[in-house]
N, C-alpha and C positions, 0 to 999 in steps of 0.2 A: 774215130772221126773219119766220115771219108771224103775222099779229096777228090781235085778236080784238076787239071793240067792247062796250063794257060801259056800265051804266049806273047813273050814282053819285047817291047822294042827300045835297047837303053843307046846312046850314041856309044863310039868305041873306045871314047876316051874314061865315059862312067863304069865302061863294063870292065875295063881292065881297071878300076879302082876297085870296083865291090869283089872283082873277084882278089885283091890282095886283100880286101876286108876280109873277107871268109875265109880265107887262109890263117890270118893274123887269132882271129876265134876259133879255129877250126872249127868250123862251119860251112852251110854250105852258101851258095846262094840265094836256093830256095826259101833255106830255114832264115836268114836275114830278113828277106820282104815277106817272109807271114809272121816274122815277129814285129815288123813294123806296121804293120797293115791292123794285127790285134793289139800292138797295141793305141792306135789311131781308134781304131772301133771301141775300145773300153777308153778313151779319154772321151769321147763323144758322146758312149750311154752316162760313163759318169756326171758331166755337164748335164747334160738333161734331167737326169733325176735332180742333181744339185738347182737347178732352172725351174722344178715345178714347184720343189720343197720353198726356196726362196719367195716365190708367187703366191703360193698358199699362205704363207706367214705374213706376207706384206697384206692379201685382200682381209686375214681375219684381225689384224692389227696388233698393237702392244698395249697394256695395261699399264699406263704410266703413274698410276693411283692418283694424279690429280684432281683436283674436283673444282671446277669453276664457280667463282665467290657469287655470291648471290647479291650481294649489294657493292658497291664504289667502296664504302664504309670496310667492309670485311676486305675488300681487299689492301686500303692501306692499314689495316690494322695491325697494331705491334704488340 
């Protein structure tokens, strides 16, 4: 996979948290925000695919096997 180098601007008080996070996993910092980042990006495609799948099933509907009675008569009938 190749990478690309970016550059963040976090306050001083976040930076010295994540960098005791990264410590605490041995880890680094890097490796923290691109595991947050993919995993944001696969909660995202997964919603979507779950959002079309959903959309699909709602337009072609459910088969509830009922059949509407054809007279008053049929339908109080016991």
């Amino acid at each position: 996979m190749e990478t690309q180098n970016i550059t963040l601007s976090l306050p001083k008080s976040a930076l010295r948290k994540v960098k005791l996070l990264a410590v605490k996993r041995n880890s680094s910092i890097s490796r923290l925000v691109t595991d947050a980042i993919e995993k944001m990006l696969s909660e995202e495609t997964n919603y979507e695919a779950a959002k079309i799948r959903q959309i699909a099933m709602m337009k072609k509907g459910f088969d509830l096997s009922w059949q509407k009675p054809k007279s008053r008569e049929e339908l109080h009938e016991r």
